[in-house]
C-alpha positions as a LaTeX table, in Angstrom:
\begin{tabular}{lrrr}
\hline
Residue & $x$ (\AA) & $y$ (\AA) & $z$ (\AA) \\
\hline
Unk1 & 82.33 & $-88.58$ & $-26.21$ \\
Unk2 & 79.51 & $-87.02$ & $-27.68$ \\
Unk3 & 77.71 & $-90.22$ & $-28.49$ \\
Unk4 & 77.92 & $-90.87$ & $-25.15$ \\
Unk5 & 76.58 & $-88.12$ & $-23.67$ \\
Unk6 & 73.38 & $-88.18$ & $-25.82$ \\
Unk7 & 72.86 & $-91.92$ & $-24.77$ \\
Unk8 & 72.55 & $-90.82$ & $-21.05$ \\
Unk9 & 70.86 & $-87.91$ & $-20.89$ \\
Unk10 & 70.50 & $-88.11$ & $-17.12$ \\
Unk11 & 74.53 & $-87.47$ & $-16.75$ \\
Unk12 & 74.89 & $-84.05$ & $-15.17$ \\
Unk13 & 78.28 & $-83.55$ & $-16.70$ \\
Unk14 & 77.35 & $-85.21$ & $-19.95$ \\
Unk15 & 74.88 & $-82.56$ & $-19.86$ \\
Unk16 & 76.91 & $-79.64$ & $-18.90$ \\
Unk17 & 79.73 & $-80.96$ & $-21.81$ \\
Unk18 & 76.83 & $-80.76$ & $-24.44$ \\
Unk19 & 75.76 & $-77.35$ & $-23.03$ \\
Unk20 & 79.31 & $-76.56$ & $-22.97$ \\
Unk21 & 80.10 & $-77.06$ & $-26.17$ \\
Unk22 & 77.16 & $-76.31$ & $-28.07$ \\
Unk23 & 77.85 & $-72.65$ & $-26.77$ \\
Unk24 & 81.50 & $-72.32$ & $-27.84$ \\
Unk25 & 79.55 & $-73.58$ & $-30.51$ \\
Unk26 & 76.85 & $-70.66$ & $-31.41$ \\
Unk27 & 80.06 & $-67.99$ & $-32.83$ \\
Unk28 & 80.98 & $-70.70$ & $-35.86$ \\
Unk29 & 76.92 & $-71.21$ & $-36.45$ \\
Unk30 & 76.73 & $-67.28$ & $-36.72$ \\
Unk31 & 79.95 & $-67.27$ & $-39.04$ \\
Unk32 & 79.06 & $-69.93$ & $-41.20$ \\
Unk33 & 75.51 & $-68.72$ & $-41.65$ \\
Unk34 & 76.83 & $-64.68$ & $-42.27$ \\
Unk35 & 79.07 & $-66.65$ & $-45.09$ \\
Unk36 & 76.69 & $-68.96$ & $-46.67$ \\
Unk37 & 74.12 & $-65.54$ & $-46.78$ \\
Unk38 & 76.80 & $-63.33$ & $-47.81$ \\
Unk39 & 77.49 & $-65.89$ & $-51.02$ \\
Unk40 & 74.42 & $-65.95$ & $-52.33$ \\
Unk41 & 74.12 & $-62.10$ & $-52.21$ \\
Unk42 & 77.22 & $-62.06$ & $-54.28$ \\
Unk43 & 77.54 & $-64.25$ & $-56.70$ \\
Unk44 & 74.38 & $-64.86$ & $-59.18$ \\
Unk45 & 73.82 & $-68.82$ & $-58.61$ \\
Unk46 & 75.81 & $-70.72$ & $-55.75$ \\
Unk47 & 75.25 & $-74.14$ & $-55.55$ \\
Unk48 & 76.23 & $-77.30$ & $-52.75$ \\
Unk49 & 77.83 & $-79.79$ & $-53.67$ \\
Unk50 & 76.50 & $-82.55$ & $-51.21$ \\
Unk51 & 78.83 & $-85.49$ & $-50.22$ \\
Unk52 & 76.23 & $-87.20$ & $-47.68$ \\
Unk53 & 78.07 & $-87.01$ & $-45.21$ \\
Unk54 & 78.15 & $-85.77$ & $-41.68$ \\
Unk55 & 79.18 & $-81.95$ & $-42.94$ \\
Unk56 & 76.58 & $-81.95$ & $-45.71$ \\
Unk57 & 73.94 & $-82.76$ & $-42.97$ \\
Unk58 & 75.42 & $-79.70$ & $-41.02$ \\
Unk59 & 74.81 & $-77.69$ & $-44.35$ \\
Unk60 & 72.08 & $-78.50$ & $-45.93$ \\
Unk61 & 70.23 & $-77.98$ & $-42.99$ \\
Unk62 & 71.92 & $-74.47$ & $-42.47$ \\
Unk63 & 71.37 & $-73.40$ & $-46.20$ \\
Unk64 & 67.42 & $-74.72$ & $-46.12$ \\
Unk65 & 66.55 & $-73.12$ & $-43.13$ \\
Unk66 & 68.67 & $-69.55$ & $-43.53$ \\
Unk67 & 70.19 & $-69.53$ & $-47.43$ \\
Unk68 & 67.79 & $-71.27$ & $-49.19$ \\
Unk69 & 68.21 & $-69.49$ & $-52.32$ \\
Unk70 & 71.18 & $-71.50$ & $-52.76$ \\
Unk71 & 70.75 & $-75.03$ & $-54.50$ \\
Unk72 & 71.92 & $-78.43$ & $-53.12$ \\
Unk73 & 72.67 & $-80.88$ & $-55.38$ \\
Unk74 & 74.49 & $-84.45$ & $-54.98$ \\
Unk75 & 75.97 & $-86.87$ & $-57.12$ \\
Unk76 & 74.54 & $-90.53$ & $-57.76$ \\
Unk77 & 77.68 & $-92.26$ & $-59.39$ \\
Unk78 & 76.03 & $-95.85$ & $-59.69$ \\
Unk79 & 78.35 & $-97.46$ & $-56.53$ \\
Unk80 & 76.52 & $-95.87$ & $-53.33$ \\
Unk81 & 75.24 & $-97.28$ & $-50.39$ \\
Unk82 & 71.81 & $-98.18$ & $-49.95$ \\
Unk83 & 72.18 & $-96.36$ & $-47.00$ \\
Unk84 & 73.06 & $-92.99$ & $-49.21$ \\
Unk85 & 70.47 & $-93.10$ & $-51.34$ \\
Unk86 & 67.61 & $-94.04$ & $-48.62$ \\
Unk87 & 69.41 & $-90.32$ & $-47.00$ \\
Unk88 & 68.37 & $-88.71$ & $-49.66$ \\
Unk89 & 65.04 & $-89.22$ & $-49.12$ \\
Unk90 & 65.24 & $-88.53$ & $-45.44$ \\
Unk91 & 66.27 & $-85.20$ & $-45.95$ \\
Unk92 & 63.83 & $-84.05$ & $-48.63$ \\
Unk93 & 60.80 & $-85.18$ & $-46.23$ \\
Unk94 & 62.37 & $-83.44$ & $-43.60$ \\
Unk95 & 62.80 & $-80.31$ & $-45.03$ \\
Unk96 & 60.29 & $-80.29$ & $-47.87$ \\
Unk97 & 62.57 & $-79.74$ & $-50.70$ \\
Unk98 & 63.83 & $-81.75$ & $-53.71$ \\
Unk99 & 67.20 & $-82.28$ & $-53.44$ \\
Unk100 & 69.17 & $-82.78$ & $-57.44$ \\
Unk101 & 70.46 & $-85.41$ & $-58.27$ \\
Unk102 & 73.20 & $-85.76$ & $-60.69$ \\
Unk103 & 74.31 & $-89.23$ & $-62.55$ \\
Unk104 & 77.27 & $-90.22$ & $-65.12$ \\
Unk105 & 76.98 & $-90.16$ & $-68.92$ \\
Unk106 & 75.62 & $-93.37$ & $-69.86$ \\
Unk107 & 77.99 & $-94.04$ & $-73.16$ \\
Unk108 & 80.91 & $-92.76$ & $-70.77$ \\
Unk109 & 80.60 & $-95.09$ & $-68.21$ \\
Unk110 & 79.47 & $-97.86$ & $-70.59$ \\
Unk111 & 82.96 & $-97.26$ & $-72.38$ \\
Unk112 & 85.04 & $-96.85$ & $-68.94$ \\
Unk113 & 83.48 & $-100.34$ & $-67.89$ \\
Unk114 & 84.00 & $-101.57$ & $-71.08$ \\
Unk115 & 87.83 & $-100.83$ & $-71.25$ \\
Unk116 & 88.44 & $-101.59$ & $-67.15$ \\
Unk117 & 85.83 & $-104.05$ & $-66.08$ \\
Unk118 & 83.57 & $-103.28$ & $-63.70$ \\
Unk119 & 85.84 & $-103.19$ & $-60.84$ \\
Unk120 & 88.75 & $-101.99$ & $-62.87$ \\
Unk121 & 89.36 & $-98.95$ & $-60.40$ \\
Unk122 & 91.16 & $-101.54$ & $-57.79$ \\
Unk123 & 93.87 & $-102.02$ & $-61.11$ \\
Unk124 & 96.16 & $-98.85$ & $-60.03$ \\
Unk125 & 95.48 & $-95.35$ & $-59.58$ \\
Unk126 & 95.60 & $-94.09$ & $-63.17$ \\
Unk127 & 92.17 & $-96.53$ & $-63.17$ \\
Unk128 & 90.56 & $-95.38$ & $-60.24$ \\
Unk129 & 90.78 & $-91.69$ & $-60.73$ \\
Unk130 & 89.97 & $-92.65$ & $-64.57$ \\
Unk131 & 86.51 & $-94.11$ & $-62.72$ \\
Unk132 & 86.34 & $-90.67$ & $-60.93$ \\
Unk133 & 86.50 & $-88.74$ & $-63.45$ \\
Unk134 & 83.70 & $-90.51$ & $-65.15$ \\
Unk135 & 81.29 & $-91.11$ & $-62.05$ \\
Unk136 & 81.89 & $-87.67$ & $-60.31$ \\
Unk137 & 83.82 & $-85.25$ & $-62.21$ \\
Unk138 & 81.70 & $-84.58$ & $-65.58$ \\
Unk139 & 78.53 & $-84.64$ & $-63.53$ \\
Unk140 & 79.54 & $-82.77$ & $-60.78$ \\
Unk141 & 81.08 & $-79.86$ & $-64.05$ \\
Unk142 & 77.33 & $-80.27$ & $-65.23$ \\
Unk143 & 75.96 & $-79.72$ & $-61.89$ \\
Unk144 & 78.02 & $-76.37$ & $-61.18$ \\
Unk145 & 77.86 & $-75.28$ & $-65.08$ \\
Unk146 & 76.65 & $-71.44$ & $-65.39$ \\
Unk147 & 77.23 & $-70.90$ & $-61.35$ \\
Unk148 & 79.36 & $-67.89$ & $-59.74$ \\
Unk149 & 80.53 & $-70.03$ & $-56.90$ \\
Unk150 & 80.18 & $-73.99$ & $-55.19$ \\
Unk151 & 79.86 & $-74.56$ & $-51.81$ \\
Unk152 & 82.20 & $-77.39$ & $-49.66$ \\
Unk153 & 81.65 & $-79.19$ & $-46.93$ \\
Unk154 & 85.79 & $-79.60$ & $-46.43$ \\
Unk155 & 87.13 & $-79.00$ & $-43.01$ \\
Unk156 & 90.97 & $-78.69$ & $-41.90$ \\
Unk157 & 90.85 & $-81.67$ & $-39.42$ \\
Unk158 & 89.81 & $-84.47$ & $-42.70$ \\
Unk159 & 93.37 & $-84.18$ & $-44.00$ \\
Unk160 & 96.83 & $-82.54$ & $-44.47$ \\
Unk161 & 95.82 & $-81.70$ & $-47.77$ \\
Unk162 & 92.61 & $-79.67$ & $-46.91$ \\
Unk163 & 94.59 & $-78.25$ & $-44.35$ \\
Unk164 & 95.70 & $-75.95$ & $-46.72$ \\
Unk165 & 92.23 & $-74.71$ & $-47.67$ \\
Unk166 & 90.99 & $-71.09$ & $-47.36$ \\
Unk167 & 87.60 & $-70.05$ & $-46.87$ \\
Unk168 & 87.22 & $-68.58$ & $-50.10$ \\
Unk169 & 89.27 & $-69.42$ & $-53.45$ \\
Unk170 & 89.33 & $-69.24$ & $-56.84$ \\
Unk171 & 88.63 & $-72.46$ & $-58.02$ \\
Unk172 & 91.07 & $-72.36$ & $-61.46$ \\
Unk173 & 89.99 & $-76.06$ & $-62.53$ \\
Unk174 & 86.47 & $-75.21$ & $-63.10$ \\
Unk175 & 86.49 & $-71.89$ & $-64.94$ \\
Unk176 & 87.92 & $-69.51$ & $-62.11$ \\
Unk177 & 84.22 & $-69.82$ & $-59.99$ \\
Unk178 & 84.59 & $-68.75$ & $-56.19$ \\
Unk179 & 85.17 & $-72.26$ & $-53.96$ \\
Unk180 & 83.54 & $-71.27$ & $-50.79$ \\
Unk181 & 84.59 & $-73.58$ & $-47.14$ \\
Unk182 & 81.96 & $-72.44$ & $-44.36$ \\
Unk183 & 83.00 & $-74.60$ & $-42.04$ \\
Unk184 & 86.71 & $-75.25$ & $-42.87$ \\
Unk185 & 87.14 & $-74.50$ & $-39.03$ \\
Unk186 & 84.66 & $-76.77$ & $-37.69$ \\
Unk187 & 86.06 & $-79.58$ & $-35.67$ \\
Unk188 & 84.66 & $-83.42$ & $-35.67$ \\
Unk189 & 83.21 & $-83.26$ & $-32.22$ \\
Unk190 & 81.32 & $-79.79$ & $-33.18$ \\
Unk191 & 79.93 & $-81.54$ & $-36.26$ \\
Unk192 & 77.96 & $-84.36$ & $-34.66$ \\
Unk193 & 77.01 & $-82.22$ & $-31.20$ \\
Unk194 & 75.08 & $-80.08$ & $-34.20$ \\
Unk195 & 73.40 & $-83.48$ & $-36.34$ \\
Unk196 & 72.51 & $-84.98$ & $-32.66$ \\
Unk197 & 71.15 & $-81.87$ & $-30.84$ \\
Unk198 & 69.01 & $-81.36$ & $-33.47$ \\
Unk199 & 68.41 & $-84.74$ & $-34.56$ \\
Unk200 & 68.99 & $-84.52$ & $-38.01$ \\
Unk201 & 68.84 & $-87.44$ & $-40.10$ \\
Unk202 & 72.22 & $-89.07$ & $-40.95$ \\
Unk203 & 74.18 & $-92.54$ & $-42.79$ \\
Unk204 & 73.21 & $-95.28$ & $-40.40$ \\
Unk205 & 76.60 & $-96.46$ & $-41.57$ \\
Unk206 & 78.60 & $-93.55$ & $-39.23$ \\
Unk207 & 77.38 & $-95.42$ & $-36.54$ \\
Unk208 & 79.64 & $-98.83$ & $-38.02$ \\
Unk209 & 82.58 & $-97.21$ & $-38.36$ \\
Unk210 & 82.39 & $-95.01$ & $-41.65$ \\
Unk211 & 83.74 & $-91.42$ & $-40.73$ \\
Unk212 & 83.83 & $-90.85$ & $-44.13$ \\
Unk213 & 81.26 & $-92.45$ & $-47.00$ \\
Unk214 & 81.94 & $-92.63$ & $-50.54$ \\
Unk215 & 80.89 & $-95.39$ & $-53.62$ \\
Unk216 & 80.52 & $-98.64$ & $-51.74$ \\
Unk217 & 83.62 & $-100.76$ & $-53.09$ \\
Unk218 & 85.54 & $-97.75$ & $-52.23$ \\
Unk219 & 85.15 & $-96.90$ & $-48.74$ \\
Unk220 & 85.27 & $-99.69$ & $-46.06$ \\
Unk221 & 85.21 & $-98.77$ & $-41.98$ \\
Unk222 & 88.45 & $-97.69$ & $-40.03$ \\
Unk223 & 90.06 & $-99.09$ & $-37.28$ \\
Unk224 & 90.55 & $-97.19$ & $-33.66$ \\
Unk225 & 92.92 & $-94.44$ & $-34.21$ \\
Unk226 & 93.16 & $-94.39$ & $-38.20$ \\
Unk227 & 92.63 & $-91.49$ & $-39.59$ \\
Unk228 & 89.02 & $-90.37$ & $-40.58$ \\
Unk229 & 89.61 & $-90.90$ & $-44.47$ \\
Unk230 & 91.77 & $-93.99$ & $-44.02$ \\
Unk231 & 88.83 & $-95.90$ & $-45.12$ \\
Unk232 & 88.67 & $-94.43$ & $-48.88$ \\
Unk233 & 90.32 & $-95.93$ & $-51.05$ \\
Unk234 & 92.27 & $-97.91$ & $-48.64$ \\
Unk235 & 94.49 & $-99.82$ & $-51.24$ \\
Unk236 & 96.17 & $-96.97$ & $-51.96$ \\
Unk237 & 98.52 & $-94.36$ & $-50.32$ \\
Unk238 & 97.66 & $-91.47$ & $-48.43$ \\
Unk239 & 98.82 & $-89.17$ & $-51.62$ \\
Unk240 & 96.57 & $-89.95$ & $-54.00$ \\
Unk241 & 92.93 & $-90.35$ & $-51.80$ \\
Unk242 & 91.25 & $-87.59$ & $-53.71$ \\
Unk243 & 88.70 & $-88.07$ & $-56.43$ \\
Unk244 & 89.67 & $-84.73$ & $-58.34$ \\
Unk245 & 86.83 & $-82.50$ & $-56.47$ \\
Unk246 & 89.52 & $-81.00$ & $-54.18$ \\
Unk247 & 92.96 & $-80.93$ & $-55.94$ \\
Unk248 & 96.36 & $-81.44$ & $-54.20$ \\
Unk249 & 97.22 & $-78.56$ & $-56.24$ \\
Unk250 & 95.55 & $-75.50$ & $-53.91$ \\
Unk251 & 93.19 & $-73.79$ & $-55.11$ \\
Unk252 & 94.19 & $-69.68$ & $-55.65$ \\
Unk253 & 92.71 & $-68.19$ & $-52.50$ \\
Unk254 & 90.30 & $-65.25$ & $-53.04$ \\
Unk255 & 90.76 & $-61.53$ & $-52.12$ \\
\hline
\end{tabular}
């Protein structure tokens, strides 16, 4: 493992692994940088939408060091982790940027909690997607409002569903802006050689068992051999473990 092989630095064929792999690694660097460059030349405003996780860490430092004339943003929905919000932080003394943040309505999610209770997303899924909507949906349609195109940090490997994604699409649900996947090809492995090479900053909670970090009631850690987003929204079935960012419904892909 890669973990491994950065805890013993004096292992020859740890070391030949990570030199291995960090130069089948250098074509999808190129690619994604070429496509994060090529976006912003296109399309008037792009904008990231950063999860916090282990592929936003890949991207935001790829679009502050070569595209920085697109804008990262990330959603504060009231639930995170400590751990999340202390990354934010991190990352902006790191690179010397201000990151935006983006937070719910206040009378929205005063009447949600109101209605549900303030755990009233574990009542069924109608509930929880209902708390979605309110904590990530409206801010994240403020947060992309007046853009040409958002950027994801989706990859094939996270699920069957995003399996399905393309590179580019036309992103119908919010207004027909381009939906742009840099590294939709990037495996797991390739993700954290590129945070631990270069030492970027990342959730302390990766290292407990959280492949994949969301609002804090809603994610818990997975057990050897789960899959990597078996730990959202674990009380419910692997059909409906999407928040509405990234439809079932695919997106229209773009010419």
């Amino acid at each position: 493992m890669i973990v491994q092989c950065y805890e013993a630095r004096s292992d020859n064929a740890c070391m030949s692994t990570s030199a291995e792999l960090e130069a089948s690694l250098q074509p999808k660097i190129a690619a994604t940088i070429a496509q994060l460059q090529a976006a912003a030349r296109d399309h008037d405003r792009v904008v990231y939408s950063s999860s916090l996780g282990a592929e936003s860490l890949v991207l935001t430092d790829l679009i502050w060091t070569h595209a920085p004339q697109i804008g990262i943003f990330t959603l504060d929905t009231g639930r995170l982790h400590e751990e999340t919000l202390s990354l934010i932080e991190r990352l902006e003394r790191r690179y010397g940027q201000r990151m935006q943040v983006f937070y719910p309505d206040p009378a929205a999610l005063q009447a949600w909690v109101s209605a549900n209770g303030i755990n009233g997303f574990y009542n069924g899924i109608a509930e929880r997607q209902g708390c979605c909507a309110v904590r990530k949906i409206e801010p994240f349609k403020r947060a992309i409002a007046g853009a040409g195109a958002w950027i994801t940090g989706v990859r094939r490997e996270q699920s069957s569903t995003r399996a399905l994604a393309q590179p580019v699409e036309i992103d119908q649900a919010n207004g027909g802006i381009a939906k742009i996947s840099p590294i939709l090809d990037w495996t797991h492995e390739e993700v954290w050689h590129y945070i631990r090479s270069r030492r970027l900053p990342y959730n302390p909670l990766h290292d407990k068992g959280f492949p994949s970090i969301g609002c804090a009631p809603c994610t818990r850690a997975v057990e050897p051999g789960e899959d990597s987003r078996a730990g959202r929204w674990w009380w419910e079935n692997s059909e409906s473990k999407e928040c509405g960012l990234h439809p079932r419904i695919r997106a229209k892909p773009a010419a």
